[in-house]
C-alpha positions as CSV (number, residue, x, y, z in Angstrom):
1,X,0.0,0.0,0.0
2,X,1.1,3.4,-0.7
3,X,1.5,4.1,2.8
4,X,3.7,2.0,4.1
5,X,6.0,2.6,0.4
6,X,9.3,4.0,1.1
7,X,9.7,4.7,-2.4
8,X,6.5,6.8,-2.5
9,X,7.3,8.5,0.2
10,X,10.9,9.5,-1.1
11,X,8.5,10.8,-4.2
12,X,6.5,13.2,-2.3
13,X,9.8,15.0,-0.4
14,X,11.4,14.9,-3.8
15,X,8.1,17.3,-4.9
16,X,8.1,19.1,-2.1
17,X,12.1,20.3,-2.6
18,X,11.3,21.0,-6.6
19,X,8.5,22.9,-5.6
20,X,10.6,24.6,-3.0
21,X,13.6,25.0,-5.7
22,X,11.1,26.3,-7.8
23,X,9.5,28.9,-5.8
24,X,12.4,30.5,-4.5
25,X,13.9,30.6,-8.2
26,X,10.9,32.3,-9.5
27,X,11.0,34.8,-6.7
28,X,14.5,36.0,-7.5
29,X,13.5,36.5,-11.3
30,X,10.7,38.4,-9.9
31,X,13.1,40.6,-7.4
32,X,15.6,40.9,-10.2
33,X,14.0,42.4,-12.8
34,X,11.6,44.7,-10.9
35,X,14.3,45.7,-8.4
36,X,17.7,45.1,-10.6
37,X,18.2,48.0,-13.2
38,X,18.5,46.3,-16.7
39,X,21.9,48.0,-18.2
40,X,20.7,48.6,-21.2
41,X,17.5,50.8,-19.5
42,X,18.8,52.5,-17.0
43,X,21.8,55.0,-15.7
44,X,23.4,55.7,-12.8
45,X,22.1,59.2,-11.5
46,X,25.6,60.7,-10.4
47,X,24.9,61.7,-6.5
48,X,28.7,61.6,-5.2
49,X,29.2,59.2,-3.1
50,X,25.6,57.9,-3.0
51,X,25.0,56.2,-6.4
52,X,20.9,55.8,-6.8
53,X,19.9,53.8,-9.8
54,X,17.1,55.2,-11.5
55,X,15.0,54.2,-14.7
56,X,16.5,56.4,-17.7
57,X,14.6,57.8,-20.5
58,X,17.0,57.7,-23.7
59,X,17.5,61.2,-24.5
60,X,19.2,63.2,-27.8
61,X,22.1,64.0,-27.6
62,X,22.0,67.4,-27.6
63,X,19.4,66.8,-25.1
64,X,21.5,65.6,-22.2
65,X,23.5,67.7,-19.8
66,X,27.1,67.4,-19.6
67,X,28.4,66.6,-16.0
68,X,30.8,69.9,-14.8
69,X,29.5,72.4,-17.3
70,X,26.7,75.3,-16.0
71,X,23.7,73.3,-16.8
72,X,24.6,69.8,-14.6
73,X,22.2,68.7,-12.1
74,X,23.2,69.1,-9.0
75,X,25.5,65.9,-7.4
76,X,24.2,65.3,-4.0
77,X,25.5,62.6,-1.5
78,X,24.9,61.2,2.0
79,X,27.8,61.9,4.3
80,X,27.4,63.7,7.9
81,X,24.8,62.7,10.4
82,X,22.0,61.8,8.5
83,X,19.0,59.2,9.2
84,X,20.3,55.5,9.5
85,X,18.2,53.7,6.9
86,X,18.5,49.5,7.2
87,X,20.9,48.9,4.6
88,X,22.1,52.4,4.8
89,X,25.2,52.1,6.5
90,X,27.2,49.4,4.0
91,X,30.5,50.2,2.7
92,X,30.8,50.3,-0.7
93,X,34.1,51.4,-2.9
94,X,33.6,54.7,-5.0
95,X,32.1,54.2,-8.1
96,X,30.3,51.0,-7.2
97,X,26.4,51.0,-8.0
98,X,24.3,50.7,-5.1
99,X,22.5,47.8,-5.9
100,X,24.6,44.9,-8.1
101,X,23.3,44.7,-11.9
102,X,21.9,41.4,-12.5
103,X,20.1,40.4,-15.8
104,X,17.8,37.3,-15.2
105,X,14.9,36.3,-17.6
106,X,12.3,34.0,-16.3
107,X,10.8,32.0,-19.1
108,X,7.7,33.7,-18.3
109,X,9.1,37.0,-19.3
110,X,9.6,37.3,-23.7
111,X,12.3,38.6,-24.8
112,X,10.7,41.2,-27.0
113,X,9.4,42.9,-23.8
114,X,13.5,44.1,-23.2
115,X,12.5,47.2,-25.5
116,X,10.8,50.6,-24.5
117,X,8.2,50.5,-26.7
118,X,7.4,47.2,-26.8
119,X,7.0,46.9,-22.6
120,X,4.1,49.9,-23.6
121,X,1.9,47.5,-25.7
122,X,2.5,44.6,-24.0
123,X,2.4,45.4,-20.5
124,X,-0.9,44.5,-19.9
125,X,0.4,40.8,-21.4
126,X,3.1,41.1,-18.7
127,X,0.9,41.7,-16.1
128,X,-1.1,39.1,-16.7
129,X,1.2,36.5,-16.9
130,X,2.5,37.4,-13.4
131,X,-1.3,36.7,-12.3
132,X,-1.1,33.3,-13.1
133,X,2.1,33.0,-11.5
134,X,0.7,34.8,-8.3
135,X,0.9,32.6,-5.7
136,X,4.7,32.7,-6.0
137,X,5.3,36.3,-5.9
138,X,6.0,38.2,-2.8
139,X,3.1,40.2,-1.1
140,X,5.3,43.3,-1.6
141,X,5.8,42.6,-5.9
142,X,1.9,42.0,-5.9
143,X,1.0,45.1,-4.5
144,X,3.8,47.3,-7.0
145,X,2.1,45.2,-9.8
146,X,-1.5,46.6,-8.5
147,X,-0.1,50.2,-8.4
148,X,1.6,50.2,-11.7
149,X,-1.9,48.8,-13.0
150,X,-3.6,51.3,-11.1
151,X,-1.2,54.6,-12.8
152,X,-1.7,52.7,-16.5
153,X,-5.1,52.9,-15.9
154,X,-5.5,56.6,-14.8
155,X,-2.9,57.9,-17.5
156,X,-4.4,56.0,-20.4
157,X,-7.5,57.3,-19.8
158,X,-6.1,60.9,-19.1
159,X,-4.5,60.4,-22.4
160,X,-7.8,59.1,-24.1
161,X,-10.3,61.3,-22.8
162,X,-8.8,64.9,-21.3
163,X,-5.2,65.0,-23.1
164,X,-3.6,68.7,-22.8
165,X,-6.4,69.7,-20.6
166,X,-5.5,70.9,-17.0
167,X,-7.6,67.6,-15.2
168,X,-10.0,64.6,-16.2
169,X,-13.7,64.4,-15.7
170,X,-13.5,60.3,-16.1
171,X,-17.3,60.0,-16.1
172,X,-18.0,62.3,-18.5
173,X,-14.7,61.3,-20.4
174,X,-13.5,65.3,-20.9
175,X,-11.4,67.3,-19.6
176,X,-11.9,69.2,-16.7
177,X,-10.2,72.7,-14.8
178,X,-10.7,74.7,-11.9
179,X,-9.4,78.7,-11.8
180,X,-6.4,77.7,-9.9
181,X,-5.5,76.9,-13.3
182,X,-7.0,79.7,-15.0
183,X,-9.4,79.5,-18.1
184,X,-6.1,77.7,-20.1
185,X,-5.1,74.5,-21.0
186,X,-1.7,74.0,-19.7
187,X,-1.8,70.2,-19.4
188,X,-1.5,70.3,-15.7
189,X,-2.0,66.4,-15.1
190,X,0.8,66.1,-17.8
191,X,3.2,67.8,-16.2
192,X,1.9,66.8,-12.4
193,X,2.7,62.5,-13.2
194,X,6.0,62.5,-15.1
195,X,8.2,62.2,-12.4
196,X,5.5,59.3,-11.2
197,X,5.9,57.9,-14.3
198,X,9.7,57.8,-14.6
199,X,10.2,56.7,-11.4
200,X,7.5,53.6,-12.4
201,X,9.5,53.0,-15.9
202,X,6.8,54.0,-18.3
203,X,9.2,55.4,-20.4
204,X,6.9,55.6,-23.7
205,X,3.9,57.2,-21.5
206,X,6.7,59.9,-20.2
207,X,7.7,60.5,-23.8
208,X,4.5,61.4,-24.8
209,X,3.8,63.9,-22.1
210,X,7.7,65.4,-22.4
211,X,6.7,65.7,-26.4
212,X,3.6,67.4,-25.3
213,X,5.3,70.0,-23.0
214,X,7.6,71.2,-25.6
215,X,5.3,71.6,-28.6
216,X,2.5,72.7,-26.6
217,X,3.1,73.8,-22.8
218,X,2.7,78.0,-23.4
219,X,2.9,80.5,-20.3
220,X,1.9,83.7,-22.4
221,X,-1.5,83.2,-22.1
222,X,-4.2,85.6,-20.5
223,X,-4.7,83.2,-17.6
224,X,-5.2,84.4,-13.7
225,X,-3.5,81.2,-11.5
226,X,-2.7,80.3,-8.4
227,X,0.9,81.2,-7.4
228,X,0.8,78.8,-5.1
229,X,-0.9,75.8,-7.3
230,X,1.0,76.5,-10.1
231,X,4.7,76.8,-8.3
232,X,4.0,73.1,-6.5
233,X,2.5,71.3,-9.9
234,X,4.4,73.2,-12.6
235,X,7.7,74.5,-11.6
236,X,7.8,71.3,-8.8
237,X,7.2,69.0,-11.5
238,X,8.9,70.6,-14.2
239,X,11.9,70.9,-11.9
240,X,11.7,67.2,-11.4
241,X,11.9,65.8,-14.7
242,X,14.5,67.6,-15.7
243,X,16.7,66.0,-12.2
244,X,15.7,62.8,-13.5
245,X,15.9,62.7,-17.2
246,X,18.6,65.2,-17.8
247,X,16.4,67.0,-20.7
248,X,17.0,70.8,-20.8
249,X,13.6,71.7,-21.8
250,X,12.5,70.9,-18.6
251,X,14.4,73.5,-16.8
252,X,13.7,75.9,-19.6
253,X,9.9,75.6,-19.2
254,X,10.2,76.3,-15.4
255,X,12.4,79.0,-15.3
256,X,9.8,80.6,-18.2
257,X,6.8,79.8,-15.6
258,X,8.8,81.4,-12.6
259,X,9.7,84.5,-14.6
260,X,5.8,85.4,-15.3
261,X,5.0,84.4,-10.8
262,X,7.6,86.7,-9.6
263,X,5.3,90.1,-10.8
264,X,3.3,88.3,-7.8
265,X,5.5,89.8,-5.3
266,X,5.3,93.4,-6.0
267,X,3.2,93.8,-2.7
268,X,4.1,96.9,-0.3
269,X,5.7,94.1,2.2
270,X,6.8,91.7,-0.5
271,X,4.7,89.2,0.6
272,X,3.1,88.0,-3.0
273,X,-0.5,87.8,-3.9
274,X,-2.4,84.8,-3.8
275,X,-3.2,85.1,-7.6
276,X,-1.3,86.8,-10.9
277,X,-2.3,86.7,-14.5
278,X,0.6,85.1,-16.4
279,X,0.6,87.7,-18.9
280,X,-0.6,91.5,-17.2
281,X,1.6,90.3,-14.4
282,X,-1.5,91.7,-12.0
283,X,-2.2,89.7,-8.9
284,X,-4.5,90.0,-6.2
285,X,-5.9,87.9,-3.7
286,X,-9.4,85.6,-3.1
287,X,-12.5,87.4,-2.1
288,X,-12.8,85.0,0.8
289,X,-9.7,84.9,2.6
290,X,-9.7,87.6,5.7
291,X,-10.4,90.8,3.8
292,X,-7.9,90.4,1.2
293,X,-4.8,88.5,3.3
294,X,-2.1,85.8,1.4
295,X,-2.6,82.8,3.2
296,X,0.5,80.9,5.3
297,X,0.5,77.8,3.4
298,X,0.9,79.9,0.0
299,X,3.3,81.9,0.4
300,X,5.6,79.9,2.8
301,X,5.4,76.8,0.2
302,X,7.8,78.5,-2.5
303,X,11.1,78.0,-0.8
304,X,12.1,74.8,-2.5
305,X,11.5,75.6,-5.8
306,X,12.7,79.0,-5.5
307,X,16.5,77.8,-4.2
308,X,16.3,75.4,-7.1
309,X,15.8,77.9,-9.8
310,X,18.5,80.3,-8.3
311,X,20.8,77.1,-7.6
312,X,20.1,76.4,-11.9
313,X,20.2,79.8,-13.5
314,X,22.8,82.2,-11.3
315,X,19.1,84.2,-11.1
316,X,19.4,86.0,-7.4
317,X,15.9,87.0,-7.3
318,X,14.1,83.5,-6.6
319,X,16.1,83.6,-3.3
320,X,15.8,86.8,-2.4
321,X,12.1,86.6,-2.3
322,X,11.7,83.7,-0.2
323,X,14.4,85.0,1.8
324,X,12.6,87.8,2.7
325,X,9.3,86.1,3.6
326,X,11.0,84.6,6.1
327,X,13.1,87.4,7.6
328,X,9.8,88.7,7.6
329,X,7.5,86.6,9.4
330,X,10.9,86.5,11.7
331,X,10.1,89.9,12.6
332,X,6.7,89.6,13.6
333,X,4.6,89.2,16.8
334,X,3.0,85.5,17.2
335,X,0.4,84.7,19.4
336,X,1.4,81.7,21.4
337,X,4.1,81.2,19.6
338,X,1.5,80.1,16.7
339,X,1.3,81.7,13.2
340,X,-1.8,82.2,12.1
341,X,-3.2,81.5,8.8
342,X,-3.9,84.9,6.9
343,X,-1.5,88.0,6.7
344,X,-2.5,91.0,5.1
345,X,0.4,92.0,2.0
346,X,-0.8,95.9,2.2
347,X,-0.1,96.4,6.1
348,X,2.0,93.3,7.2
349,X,-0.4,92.6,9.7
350,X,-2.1,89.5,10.6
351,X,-5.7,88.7,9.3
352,X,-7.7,86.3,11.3
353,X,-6.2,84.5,14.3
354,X,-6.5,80.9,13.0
355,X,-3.8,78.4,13.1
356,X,-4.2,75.1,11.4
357,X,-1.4,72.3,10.1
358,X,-4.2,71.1,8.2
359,X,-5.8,73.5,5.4
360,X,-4.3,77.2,4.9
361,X,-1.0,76.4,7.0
362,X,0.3,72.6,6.3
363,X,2.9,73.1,3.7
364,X,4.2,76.3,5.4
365,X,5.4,74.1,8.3
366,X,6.5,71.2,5.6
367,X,8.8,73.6,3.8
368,X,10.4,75.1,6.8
369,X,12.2,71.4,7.5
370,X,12.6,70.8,4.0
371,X,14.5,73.8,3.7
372,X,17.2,72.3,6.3
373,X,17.3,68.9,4.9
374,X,17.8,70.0,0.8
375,X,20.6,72.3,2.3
376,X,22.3,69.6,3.3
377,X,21.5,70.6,6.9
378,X,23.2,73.5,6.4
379,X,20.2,76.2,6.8
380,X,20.0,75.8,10.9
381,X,17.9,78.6,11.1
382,X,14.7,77.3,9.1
383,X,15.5,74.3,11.4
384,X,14.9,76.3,14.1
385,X,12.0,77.9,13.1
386,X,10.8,74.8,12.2
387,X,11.5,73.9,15.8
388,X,10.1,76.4,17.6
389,X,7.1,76.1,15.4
390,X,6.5,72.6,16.7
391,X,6.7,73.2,20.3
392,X,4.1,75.7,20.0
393,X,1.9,73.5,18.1
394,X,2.8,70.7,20.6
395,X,1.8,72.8,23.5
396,X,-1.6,74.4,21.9
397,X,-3.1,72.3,19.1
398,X,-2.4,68.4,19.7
399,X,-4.4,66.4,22.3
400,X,-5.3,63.0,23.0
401,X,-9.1,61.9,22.5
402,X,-10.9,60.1,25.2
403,X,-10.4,57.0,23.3
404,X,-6.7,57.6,23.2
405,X,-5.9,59.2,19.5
406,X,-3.6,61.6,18.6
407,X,-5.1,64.5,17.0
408,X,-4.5,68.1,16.0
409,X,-6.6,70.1,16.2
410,X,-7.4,73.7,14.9
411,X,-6.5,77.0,16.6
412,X,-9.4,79.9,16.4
413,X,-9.7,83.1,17.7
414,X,-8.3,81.5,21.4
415,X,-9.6,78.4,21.3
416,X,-9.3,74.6,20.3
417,X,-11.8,73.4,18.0
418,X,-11.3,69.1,18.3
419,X,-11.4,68.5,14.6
420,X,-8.3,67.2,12.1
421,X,-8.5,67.2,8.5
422,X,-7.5,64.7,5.7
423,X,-4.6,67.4,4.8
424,X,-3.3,67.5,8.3
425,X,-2.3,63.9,8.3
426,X,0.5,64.6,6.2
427,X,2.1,65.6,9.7
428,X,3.1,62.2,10.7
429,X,5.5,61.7,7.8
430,X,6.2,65.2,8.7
431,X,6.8,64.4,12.2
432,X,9.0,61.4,11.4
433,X,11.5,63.1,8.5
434,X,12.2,65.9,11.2
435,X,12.8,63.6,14.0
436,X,16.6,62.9,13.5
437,X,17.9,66.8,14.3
438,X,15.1,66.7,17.0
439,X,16.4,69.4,19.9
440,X,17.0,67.9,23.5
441,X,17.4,64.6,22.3
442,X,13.4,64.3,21.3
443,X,14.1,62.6,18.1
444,X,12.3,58.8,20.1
445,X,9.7,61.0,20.9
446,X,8.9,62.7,17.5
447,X,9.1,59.2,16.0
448,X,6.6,57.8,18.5
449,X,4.2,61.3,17.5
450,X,4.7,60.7,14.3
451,X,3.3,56.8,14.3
452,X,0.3,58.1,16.8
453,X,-0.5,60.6,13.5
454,X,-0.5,57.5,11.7
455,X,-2.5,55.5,13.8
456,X,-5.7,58.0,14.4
457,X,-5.8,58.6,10.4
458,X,-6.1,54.8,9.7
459,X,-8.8,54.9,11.9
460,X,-10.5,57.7,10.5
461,X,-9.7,55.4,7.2
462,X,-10.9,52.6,9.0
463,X,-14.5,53.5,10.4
464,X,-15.7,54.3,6.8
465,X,-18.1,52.2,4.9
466,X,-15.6,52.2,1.9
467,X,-12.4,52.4,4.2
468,X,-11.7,56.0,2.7
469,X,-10.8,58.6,5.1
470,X,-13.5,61.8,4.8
471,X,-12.0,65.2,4.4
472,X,-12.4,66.0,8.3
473,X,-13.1,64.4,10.9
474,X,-14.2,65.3,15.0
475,X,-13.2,64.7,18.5
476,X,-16.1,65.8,20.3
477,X,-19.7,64.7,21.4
478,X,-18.8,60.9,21.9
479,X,-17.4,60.9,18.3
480,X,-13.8,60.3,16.7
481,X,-12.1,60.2,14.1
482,X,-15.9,60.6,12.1
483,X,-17.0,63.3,10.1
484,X,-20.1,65.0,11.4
485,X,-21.2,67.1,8.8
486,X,-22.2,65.8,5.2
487,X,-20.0,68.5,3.5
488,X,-16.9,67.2,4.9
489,X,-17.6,63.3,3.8
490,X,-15.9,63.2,1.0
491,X,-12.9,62.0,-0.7
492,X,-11.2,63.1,-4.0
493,X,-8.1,60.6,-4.0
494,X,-6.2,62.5,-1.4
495,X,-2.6,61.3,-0.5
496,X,-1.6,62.7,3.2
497,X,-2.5,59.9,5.0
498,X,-0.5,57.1,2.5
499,X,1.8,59.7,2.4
500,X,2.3,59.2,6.4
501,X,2.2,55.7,5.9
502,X,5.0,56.1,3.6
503,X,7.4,58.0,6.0
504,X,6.7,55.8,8.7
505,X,7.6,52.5,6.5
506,X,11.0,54.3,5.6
507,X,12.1,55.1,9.2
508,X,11.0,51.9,11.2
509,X,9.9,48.8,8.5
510,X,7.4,48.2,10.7
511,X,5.2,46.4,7.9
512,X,1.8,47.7,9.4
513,X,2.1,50.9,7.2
514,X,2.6,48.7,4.3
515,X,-0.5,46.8,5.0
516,X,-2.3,50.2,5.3
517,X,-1.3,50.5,2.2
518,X,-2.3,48.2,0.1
519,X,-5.8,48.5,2.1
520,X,-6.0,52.2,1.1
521,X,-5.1,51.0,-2.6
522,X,-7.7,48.6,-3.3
523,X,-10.5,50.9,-1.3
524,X,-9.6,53.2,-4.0
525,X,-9.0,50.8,-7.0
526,X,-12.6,49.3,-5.8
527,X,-14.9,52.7,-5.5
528,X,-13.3,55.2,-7.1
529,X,-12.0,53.1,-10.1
530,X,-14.7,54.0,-13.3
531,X,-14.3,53.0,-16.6
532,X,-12.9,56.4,-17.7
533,X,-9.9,56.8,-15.3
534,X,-10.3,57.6,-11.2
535,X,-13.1,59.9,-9.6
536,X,-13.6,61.1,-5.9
537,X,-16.9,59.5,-3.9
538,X,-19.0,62.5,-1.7
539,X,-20.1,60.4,0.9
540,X,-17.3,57.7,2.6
541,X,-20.2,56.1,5.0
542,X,-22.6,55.4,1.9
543,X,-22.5,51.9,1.1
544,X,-23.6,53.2,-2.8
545,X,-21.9,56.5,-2.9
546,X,-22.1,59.3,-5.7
547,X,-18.9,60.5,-7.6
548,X,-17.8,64.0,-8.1
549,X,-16.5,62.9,-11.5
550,X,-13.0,64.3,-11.2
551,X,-9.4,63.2,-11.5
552,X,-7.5,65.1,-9.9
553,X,-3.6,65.9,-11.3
554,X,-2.3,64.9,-7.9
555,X,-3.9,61.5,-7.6
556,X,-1.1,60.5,-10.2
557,X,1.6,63.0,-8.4
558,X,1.4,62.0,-5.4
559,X,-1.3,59.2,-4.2
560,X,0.0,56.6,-6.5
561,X,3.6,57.3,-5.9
562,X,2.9,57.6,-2.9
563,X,1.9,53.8,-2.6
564,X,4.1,52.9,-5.7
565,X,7.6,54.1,-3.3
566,X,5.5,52.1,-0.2
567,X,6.0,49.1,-2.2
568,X,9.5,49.7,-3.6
569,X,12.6,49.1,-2.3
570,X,14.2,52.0,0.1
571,X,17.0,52.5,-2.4
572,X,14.5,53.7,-4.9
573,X,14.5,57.8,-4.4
574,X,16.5,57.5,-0.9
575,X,16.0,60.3,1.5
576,X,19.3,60.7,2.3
577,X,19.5,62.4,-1.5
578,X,16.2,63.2,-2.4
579,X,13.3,65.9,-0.8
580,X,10.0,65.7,-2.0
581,X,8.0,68.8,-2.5
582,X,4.4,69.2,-0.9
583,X,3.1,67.7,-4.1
584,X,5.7,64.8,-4.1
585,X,7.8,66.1,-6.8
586,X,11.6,64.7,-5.5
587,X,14.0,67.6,-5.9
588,X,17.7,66.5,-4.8
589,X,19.7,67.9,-1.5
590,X,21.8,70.5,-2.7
591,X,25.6,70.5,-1.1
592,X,26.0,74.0,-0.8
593,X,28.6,74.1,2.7
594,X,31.5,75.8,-0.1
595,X,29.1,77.6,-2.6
596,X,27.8,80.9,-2.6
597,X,23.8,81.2,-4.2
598,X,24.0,84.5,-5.6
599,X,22.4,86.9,-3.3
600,X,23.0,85.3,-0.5
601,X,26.0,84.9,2.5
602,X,27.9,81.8,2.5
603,X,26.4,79.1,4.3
604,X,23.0,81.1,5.1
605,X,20.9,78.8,2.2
């Protein structure tokens, strides 16, 4: 009988160590060619002494710049202090890669798919084959696979249905604009994903929209647009294309955008205007916002881009305007220590005292520690400010719930009102990136604030019907981490809180954030997936809920990159070289300890 047969016995462990054999094998050709640059696709991005291999678009010659002249991207690298990564800290000889180039084919991978173009039309082909061959793939490879599907669907129907217009309405199949964009089609969902879409490897997709940009991407027009909007998206994006591919055009088309902002900051206190019309160069500010005040989170967001175009072009001006927002605001009277969220450009003075890290002040905050770290750590007094900012948010706007979350909460007109929004999540990631450089040894305890973010915006994620986290949420009356009122139930494909998740993944692996993750991706692949690209819902606690037929440009800027870097391996856009502006557009640390920006002091970036 066969179970008392040694031979049949010997059979089955034979099987079981082939099917072993065979599992593990087919999970390196997996890692390998998802994880292993192909030599023949990609380049070493030249960042000193911290090589980070990148996917690389091939470029014309004359397209490319040359490494020492004028025009060379900047080379940063990862020595001093810095934030110890796993895997961070291994030696490697200069000029080594950081990862060693492997080329393995698995024989469910054809050989035609080795080109550009042909990886375009057959990628779907690709991605179904690794279906069938699920059950041997890593969770992590899976979830990247779901993401990549996930941008492919959202930028082929962009591309289908609202090509060269600012957004998509994917119900509708048109395109779609708000006024932060003016009344022109400038192809803002174009220039928004094509960092996300070099980073993923869709090199033919990014071709398209770099082709589009050049013939088509005009900032003469008689368009009105956010200064704000319009520096993050355009000159964010723009600025981060051209770091990554190498193509001049790139850095052309944002120095020509910045050029037609700066008539923005002829204010009487230099503080710019909410608003400008590309081609009058007259700004002015919304109706709504305090009798006529800029808003905190405007014109404190430009401070990255603005070092960048200086750092490019020799220009002094971009500095010296952000320069002297800040030696402004240092100037000036805070109550509490807190800056409010409306100053008036006319008199200097503050508008209405309410102080937020969610809407109207976020990125302020944001940009004030990303100013240190793209320095190099060099600029220790936005660190300070940054600092000192915290404390005083610390001290008046974060509380625990009676149910034990971690909230902040919004500061108005002397009091604490117990509600967070969706934007304000972003502060955990925030928390986390700033925690190494932390004053009085408080970098444990910024880490353990940062994950307690984390935490109470799952569970506003969490204690939906669709698992979608609403637009704000309350802290009062028996309630957390719900939205009370209908107009704040919403979701439009938001990224703070995977953004969080990200941070957190990078600085303790703790692979919680990763399953958050991937349950945030398929909420959104299942209800907000249509046939004609992505749309927000208006109601997260509807079983059957109603879209606002939109995609927005930054679902494909920073949502799914967002989850695509979650997924990826930390050596894929390390933070040791990289800094990602508020709309995830990764601009690299500039080493500025022995250079001069014009119109600046030494060392003072």
């Amino acid at each position: 009988m066969l179970v008392n047969s040694p031979q049949a016995t010997l059979r089955l462990s034979e099987k079981f160590i082939l099917l072993l054999i065979l599992s593990a094998f087919i999970t390196l050709c997996f890692g390998a060619f998802f994880f292993l640059p192909d030599n023949s696709k990609h380049k070493r991005f030249d960042l000193g002494l911290e090589d980070v291999l990148i996917p690389h678009i091939d470029a014309p010659k004359e397209g490319k710049h040359a490494r020492g002249t004028q025009t060379a991207a900047p080379r940063p690298h990862a020595q001093g202090g810095g934030r110890q990564r796993r895997g961070a800290g291994r030696s490697r000889r200069q000029g080594e890669t950081s990862v060693e180039i492997i080329q393995l084919r698995c024989f469910f991978w054809p050989n035609s798919l080795s080109t550009n173009s042909d990886f375009k039309n057959k990628s779907y082909e690709l991605i179904h084959r690794l279906f069938l061959f699920r059950d041997f793939i890593s969770s992590e490879i899976q979830w990247l696979l779901f993401v990549f599907q996930m941008m492919k669907h959202a930028w082929d129907s962009y591309r289908q249905y609202g090509w060269g217009h600012n957004e998509l309405k994917p119900l509708a199949k048109k395109g779609h604009s708000t006024n932060i964009f003016g009344n022109s089609q400038l192809g803002a969902s174009i220039v928004d994903a094509l960092d996300t879409l070099y980073i993923m490897g869709l090199h033919e997709e990014f071709k398209d929209g770099q082709e589009w940009i050049d013939q088509n991407l005009d900032f003469s027009v008689n368009a009105e647009v956010s200064v704000f909007e319009v520096n993050i998206r355009f000159i964010g994006g723009l600025l981060a294309a051209y770091y990554l591919s190498g193509q001049e055009m790139f850095k052309q088309k944002a120095v020509q955008l910045a050029e037609k902002l700066l008539p923005a900051f002829n204010t009487p206190t230099g503080i710019p205007w909410a608003m400008v019309n590309l081609k009058s160069g007259v700004g002015r500010n919304w109706g709504w916002a305090s009798a006529g005040s800029s808003i905190l989170a405007e014109f404190g967001t430009l401070h990255m881009e603005f070092v960048h175009l200086t750092y490019l072009t020799g220009n002094p001006a971009y500095y010296q305007k952000v320069m002297h927002i800040r030696k402004l605001l240092a100037k000036m009277d805070r109550p509490n220590g807190l800056y409010p969220n409306y100053l008036n450009p006319r008199t200097g003075r503050w508008g209405q005292h309410h102080t937020s890290v969610g809407g109207l002040g976020d990125s302020f905050y944001e940009y004030l520690l990303k100013a240190w770290l793209m320095s190099d750590k060099t600029d220790t007094e936005a660190r300070k400010t940054y600092d000192d900012a915290m404390e005083a948010i610390e001290r008046h706007l974060i509380r625990k719930s009676n149910g034990g979350l971690t909230f902040i909460g919004e500061w108005k007109n002397g009091h604490l009102e117990r509600k967070m929004g969706h934007l304000a999540c972003f502060a955990g990631g925030m928390f986390a990136l700033g925690a190494d450089g932390s004053p009085d040894d408080k970098a444990g305890h910024y880490l353990q604030l940062g994950a307690e973010i984390a935490h109470t915006c799952h569970e506003s994620y969490d204690r939906t019907v669709l698992k979608l986290g609403p637009e704000a949420f309350k802290f009062d009356s028996g309630l957390e981490a719900v939205a009370v009122r209908q107009n704040e139930k919403y979701y439009i494909l938001r990224p703070e809180v995977i953004e969080t998740y990200w941070y957190m993944w990078r600085f303790t692996h703790d692979p919680k954030y990763r399953q958050w993750g991937w349950e945030a991706a398929q909420a959104i692949d299942k209800y907000c997936r249509v046939s004609g690209g992505f749309s927000g819902v208006k109601d997260v606690y509807s079983s059957n809920p109603t879209y606002d037929d939109v995609q927005q440009s930054f679902f494909l800027a920073e949502t799914l990159k967002y989850l695509y870097l979650l997924f990826s391996s930390d050596d894929l856009m390390p933070l040791e070289s990289w800094v990602f502006n508020t709309e995830a557009h990764p601009l690299p640390v500039l080493h500025l300890a022995n250079i001069t920006l014009p119109g600046s002091e030494p060392a003072q970036l």
